[in-house]
N, C-alpha and C positions, 0 to 999 in steps of 0.2 A: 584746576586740572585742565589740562591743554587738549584739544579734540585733534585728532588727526584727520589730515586732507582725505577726502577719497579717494581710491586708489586710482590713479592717471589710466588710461586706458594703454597698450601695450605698446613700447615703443622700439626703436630699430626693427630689428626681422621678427619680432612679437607680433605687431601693429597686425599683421593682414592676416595672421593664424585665424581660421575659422572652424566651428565645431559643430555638428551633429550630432541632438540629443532626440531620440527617438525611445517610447515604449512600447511595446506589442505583449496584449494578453492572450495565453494559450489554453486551452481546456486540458490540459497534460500536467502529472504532476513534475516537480524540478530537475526529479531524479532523468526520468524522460527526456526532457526535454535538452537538460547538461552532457546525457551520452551522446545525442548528436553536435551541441556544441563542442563539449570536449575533445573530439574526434577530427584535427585536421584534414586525415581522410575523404571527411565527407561536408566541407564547404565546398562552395560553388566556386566554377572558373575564374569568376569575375571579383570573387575576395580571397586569392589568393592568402592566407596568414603566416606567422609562424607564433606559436603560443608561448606566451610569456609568463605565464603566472596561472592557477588553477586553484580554486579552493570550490572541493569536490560540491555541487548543489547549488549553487552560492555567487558564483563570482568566476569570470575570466578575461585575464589583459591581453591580447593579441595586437602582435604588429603586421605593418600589411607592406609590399614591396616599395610603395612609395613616403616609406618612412612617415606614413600614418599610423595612431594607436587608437583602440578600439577598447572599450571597458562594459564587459559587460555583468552585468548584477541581477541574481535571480531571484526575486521574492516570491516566498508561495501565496497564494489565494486560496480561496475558499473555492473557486471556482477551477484554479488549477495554480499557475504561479505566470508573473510579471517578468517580463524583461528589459531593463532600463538602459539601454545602451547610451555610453558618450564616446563619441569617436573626436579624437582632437587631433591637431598639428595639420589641418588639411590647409593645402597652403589656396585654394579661391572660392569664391561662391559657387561657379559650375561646379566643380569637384564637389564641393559639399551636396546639390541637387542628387548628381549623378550617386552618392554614396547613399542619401534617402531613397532612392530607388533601390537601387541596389540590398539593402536591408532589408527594407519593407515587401518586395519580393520574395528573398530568403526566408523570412520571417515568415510569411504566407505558406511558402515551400513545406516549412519546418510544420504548421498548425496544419497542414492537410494532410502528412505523416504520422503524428504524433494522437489524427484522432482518428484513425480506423482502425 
């Protein structure tokens, strides 16, 4: 049996795609915490979206103006529930900085909401 090569790392306009995987735990259960994701509404100035995909609790794909995608995944906890984001297609490393800010903020935003 023949082993195949590992996979080449990304080449032409692949090559310099870079990605943002962040998780942040909330003390809120998913249900909670999905009404304020789910709700275009009420993201921040700064991550403008438009939502792609919804699976109520669970899971949501949002695109952002700069033809970045964002993927987020709700698991619950014991404690309340996880949120695993991967944000991909981000075309540099500042840009990818600037979006862990950006998150990690939100995300904060969202845990100091969700526990009062």
């Amino acid at each position: 049996m023949n082993e195949l090569p590992p996979p080449s790392l990304g080449i032409g306009r692949d090559k310099d795609i870079v990605t943002v995987e962040i998780s942040f735990s909330f003390g809120a259960e998913s249900a909670r915490v999905f009404s304020i994701l789910g709700d275009e509404g009420q993201w921040p100035e700064e991550l403008p979206v438009r939502i792609l995909k919804r699976q109520p609790h669970s899971k949501l794909i949002v695109a952002l103006p700069d033809f970045t995608r964002a993927e987020l995944a709700i698991q619950p906890t014991p404690e309340g529930c996880e949120i695993v984001l991967l944000h991909d297609l981000i075309k540099s490393a500042d840009d990818a900085k600037e979006y862990r800010k950006s998150w990690n903020a939100w995300f904060s935003q969202i845990e100091n909401r969700v526990s009062l």
